[in-house]
N, CA, C and O atoms as a DFTB+ gen file, in Angstrom:
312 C
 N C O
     1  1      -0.704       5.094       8.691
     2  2      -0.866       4.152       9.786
     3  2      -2.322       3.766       9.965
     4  3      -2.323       2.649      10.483
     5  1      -3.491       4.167       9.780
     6  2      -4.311       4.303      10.072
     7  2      -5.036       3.685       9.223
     8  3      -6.147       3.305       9.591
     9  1      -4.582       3.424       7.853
    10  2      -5.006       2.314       6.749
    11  2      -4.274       1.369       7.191
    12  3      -5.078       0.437       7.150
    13  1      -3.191       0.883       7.639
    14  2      -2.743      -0.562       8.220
    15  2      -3.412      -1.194       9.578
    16  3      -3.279      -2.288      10.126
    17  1      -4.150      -0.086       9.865
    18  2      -4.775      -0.568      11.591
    19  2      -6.143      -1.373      10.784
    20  3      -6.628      -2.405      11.247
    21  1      -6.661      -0.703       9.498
    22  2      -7.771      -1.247       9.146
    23  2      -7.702      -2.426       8.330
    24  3      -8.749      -3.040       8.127
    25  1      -6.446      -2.900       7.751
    26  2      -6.355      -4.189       6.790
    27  2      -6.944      -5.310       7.613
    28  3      -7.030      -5.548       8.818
    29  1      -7.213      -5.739       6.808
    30  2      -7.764      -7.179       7.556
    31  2      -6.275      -8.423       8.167
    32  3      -5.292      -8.324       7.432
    33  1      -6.147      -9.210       9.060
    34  2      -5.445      -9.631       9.690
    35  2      -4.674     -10.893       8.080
    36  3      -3.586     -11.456       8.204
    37  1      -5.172     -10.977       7.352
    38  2      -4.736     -12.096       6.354
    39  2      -3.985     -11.403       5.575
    40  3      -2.983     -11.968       5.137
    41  1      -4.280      -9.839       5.140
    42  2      -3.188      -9.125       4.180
    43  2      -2.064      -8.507       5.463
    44  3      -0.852      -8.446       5.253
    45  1      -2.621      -8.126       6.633
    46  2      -1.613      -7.685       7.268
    47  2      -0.570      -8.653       7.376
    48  3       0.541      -8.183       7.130
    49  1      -0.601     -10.095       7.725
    50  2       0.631     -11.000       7.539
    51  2       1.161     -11.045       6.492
    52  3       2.288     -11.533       6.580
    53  1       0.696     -10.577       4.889
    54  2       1.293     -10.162       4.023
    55  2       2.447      -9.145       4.143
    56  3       3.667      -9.245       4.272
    57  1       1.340      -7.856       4.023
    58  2       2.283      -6.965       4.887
    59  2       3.794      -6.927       5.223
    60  3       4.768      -6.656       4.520
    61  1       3.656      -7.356       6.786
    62  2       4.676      -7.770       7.449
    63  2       5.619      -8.598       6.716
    64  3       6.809      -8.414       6.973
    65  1       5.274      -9.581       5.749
    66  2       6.587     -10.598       5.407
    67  2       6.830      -9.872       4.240
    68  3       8.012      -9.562       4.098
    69  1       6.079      -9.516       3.380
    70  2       6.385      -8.912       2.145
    71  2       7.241      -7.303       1.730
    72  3       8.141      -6.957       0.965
    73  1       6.189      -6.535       2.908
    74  2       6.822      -5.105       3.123
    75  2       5.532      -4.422       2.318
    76  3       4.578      -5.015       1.817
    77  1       5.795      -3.016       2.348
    78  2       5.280      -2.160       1.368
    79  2       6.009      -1.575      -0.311
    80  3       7.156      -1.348      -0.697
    81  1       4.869      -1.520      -0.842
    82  2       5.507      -1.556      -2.257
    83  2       5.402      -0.159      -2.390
    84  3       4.252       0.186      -2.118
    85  1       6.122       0.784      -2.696
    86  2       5.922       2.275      -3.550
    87  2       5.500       2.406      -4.850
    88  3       6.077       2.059      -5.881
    89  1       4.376       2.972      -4.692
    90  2       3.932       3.203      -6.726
    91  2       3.757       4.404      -7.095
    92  3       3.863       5.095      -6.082
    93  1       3.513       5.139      -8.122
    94  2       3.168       5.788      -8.529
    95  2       4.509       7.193      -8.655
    96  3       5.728       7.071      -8.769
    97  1       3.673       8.429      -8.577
    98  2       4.702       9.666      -8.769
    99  2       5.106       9.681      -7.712
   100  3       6.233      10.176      -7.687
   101  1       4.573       9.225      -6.298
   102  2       4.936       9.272      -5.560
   103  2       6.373       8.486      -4.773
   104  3       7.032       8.840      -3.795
   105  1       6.463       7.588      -5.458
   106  2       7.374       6.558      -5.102
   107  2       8.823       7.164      -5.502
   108  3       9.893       6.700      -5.108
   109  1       8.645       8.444      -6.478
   110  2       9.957       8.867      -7.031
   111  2      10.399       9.826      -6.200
   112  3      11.556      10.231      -6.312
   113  1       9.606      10.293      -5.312
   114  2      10.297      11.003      -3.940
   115  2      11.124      10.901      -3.086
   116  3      10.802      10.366      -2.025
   117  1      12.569      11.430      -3.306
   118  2      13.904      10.740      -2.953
   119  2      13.502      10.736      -1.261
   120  3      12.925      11.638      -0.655
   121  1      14.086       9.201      -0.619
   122  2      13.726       9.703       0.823
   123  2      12.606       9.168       1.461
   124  3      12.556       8.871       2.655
   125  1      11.417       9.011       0.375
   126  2       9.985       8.463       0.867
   127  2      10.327       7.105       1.578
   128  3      10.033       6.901       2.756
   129  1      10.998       6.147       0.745
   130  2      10.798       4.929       1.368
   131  2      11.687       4.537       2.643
   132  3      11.456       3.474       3.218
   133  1      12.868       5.537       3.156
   134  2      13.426       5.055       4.272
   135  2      12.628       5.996       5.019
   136  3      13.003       5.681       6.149
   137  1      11.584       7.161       5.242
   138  2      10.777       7.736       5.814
   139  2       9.621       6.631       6.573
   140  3       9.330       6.561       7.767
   141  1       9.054       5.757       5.328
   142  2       8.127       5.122       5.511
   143  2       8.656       3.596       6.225
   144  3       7.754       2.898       6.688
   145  1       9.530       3.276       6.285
   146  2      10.160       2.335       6.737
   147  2      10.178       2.685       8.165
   148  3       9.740       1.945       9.045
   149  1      10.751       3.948       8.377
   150  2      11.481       4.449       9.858
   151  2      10.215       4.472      10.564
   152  3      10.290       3.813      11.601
   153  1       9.182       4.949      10.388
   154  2       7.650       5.555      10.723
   155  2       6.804       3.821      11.030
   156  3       6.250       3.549      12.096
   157  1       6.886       2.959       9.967
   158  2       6.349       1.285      10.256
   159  2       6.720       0.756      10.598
   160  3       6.086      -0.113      11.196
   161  1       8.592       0.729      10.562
   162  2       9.123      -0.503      11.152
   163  2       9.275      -1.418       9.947
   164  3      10.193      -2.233      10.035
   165  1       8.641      -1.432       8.987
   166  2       8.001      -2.319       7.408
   167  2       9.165      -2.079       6.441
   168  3       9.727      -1.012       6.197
   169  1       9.491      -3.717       5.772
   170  2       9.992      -3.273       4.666
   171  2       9.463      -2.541       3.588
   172  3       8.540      -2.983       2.903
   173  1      10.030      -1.364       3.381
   174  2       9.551      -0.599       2.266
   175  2      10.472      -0.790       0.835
   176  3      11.693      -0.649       0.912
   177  1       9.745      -1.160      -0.636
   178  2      10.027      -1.305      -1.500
   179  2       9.619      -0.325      -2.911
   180  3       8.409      -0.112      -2.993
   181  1      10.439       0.269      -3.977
   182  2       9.825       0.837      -4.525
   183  2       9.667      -0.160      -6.025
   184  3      10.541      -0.904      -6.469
   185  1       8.398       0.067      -6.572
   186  2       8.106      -0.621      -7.806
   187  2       9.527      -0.240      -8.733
   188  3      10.045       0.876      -8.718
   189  1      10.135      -1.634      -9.694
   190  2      10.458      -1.307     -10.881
   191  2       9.723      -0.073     -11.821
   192  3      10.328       0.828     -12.402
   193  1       8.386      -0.277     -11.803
   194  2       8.102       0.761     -13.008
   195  2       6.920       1.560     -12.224
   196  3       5.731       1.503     -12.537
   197  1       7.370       2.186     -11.332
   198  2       6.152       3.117     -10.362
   199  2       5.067       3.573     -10.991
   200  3       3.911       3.374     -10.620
   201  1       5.539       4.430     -12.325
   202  2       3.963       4.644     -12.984
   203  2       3.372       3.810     -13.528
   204  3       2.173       4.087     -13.559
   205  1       3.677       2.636     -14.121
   206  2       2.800       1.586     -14.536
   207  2       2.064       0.969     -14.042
   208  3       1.032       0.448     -14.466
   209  1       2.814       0.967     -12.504
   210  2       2.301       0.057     -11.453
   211  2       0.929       0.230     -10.819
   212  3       0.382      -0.665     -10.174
   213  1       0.289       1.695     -11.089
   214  2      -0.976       2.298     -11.029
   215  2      -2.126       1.524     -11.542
   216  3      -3.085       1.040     -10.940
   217  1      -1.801       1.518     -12.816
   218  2      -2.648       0.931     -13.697
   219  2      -2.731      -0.420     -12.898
   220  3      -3.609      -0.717     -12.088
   221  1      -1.796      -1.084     -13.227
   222  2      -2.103      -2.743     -12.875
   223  2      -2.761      -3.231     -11.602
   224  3      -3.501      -4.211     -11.514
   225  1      -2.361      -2.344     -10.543
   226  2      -2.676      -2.161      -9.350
   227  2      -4.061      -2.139      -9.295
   228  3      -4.755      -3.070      -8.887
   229  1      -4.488      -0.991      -9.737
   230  2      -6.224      -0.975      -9.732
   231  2      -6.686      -1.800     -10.281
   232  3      -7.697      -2.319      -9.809
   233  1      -6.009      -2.370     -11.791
   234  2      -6.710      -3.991     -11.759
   235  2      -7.222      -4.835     -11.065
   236  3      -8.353      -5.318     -11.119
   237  1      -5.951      -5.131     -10.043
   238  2      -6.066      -6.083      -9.239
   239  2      -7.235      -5.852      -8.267
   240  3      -8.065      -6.692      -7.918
   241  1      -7.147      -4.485      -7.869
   242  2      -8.298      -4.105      -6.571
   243  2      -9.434      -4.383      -7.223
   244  3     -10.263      -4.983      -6.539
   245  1      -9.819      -4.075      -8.618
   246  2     -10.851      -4.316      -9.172
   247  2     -11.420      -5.989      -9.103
   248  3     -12.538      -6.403      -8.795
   249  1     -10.507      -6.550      -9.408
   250  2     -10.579      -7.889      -9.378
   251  2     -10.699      -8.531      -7.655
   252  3     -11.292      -9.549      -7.300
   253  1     -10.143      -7.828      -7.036
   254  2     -10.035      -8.643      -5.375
   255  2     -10.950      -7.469      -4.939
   256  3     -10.810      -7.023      -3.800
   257  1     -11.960      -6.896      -5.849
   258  2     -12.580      -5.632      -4.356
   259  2     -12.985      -6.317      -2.954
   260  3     -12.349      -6.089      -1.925
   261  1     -13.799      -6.945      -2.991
   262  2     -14.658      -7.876      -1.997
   263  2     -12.951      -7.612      -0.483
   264  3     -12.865      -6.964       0.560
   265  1     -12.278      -8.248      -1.012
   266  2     -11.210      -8.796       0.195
   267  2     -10.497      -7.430       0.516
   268  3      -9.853      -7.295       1.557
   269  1     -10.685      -6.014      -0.783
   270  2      -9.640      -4.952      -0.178
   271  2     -10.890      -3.836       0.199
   272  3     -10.539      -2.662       0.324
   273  1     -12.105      -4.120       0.353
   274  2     -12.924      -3.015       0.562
   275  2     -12.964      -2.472       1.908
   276  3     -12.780      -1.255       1.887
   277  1     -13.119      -2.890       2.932
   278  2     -12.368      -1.931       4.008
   279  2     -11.250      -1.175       3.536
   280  3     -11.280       0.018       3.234
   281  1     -10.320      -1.895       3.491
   282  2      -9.184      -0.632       3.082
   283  2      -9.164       0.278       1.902
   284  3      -8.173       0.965       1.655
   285  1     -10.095       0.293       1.269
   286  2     -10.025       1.095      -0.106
   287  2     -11.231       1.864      -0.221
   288  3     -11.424       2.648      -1.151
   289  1     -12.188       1.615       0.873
   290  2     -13.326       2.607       1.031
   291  2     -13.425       3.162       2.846
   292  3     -13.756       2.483       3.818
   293  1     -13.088       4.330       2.804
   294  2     -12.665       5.224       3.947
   295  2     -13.929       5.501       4.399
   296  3     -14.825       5.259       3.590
   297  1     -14.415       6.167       6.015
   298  2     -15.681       6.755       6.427
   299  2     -15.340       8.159       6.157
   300  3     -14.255       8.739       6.114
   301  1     -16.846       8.647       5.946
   302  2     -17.059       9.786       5.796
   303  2     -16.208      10.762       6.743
   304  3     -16.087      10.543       7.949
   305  1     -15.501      12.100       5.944
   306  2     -14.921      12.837       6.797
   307  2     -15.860      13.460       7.792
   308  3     -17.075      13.415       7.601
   309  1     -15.297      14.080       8.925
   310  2     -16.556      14.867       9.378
   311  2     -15.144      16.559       9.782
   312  3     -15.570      17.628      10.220
């Protein structure tokens, strides 16, 4: 929740119409996505190919850092 409070208002309307995507090892966790649904309210979706989706993914952030850097660079713990 606390990474969606920080998206910027142009991906959050993404967000909202699109849903959340599941990637990775994680996405194969029976249960995760009606968890994460129940908890946002958000459509939750899991990738066709969850582990691939890693890779390509960080592409993209690589390519859009500028627009995802709030959300992909956290403050220091204390």
């Amino acid at each position: 929740k606390s990474t969606l409070d920080k998206t910027p208002p142009e991906l959050a309307s993404d967000l909202m119409d699109r849903g959340i995507v599941l990637t990775g090892g994680g996405a194969l966790l029976r249960g995760l996505d009606e968890r994460l649904r129940h908890e946002t309210g958000m459509p939750v979706h899991i990738s066709e190919r969850p582990l691939q989706a890693v890779a390509e993914g960080s592409g993209k952030c690589v390519e859009e850092f500028e627009a995802l850097e709030k959300v992909l660079i956290s403050e220091p713990r204390r």
